[in-house]
C-alpha positions as CSV (number, residue, x, y, z in Angstrom):
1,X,83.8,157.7,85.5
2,X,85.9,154.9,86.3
3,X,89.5,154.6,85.1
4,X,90.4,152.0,81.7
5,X,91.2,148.6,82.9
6,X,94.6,147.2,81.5
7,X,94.0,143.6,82.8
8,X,91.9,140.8,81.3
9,X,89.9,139.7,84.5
10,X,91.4,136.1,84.3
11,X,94.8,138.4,84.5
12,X,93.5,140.8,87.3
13,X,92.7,137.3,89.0
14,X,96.0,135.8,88.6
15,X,97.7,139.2,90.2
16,X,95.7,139.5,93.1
17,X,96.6,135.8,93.9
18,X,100.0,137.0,94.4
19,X,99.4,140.0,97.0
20,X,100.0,137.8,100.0
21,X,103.3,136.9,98.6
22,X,104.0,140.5,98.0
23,X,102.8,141.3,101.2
24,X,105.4,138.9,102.9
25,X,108.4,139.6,100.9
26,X,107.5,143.1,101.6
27,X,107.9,142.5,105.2
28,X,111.6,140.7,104.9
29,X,112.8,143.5,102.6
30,X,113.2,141.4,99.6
31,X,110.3,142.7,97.3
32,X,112.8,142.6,94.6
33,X,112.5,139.2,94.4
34,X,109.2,139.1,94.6
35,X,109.2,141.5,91.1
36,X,111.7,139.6,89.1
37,X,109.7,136.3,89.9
38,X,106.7,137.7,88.9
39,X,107.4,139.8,86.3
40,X,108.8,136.5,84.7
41,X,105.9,134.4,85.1
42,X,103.5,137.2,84.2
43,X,105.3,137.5,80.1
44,X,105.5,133.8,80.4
45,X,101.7,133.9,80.3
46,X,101.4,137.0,79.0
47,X,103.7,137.7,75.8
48,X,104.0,140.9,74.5
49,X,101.3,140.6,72.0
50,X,101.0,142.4,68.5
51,X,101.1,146.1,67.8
52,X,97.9,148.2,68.1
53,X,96.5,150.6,66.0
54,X,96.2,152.8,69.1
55,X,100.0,152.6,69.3
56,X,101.0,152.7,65.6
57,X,99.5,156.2,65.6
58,X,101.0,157.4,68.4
59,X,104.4,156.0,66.8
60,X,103.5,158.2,63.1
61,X,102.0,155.0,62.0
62,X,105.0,153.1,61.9
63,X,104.4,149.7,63.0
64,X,107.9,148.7,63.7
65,X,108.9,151.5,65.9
66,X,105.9,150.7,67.4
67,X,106.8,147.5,68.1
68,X,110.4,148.5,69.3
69,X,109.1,150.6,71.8
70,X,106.9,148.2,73.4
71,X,109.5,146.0,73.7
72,X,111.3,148.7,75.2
73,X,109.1,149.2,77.5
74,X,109.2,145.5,78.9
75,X,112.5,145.0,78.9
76,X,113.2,148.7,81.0
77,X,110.8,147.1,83.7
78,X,113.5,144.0,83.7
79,X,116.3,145.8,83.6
80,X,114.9,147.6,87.6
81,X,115.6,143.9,89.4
């Protein structure tokens, strides 16, 4: 059984694209970088889209916790650069 994909395949495309990059700031120490850029770019493409029913249960139903936690979530993985 393979494992749930979380990328579209347009966005599994557009990441892959960006392993060389990763690969070279990788090998000056500055991967940081490397993150913040891309982490921008990738929400600029990719907003944080509507809540899911998937994730409204796991929240009780409640849609808007639901969508405070996922915004939680991206802005934690900012917050690391």
């Amino acid at each position: 059984m393979t494992r749930r994909k979380w990328t579209t395949t347009a966005q599994r495309q557009w990441l892959e694209q960006r392993i060389p990059s990763f690969l070279e700031a990788q090998s000056k120490g500055s991967t940081s970088a490397f993150f913040e850029k891309t982490y921008n770019e990738w929400f600029e493409q990719n907003p944080v889209g509507e809540v899911t029913e998937m994730e409204k249960a796991a929240c009780n139903g409640n849609g808007q916790q639901a969508l405070r936690k996922k915004y939680k979530a991206t802005s934690d993985v900012s917050a690391r650069f």
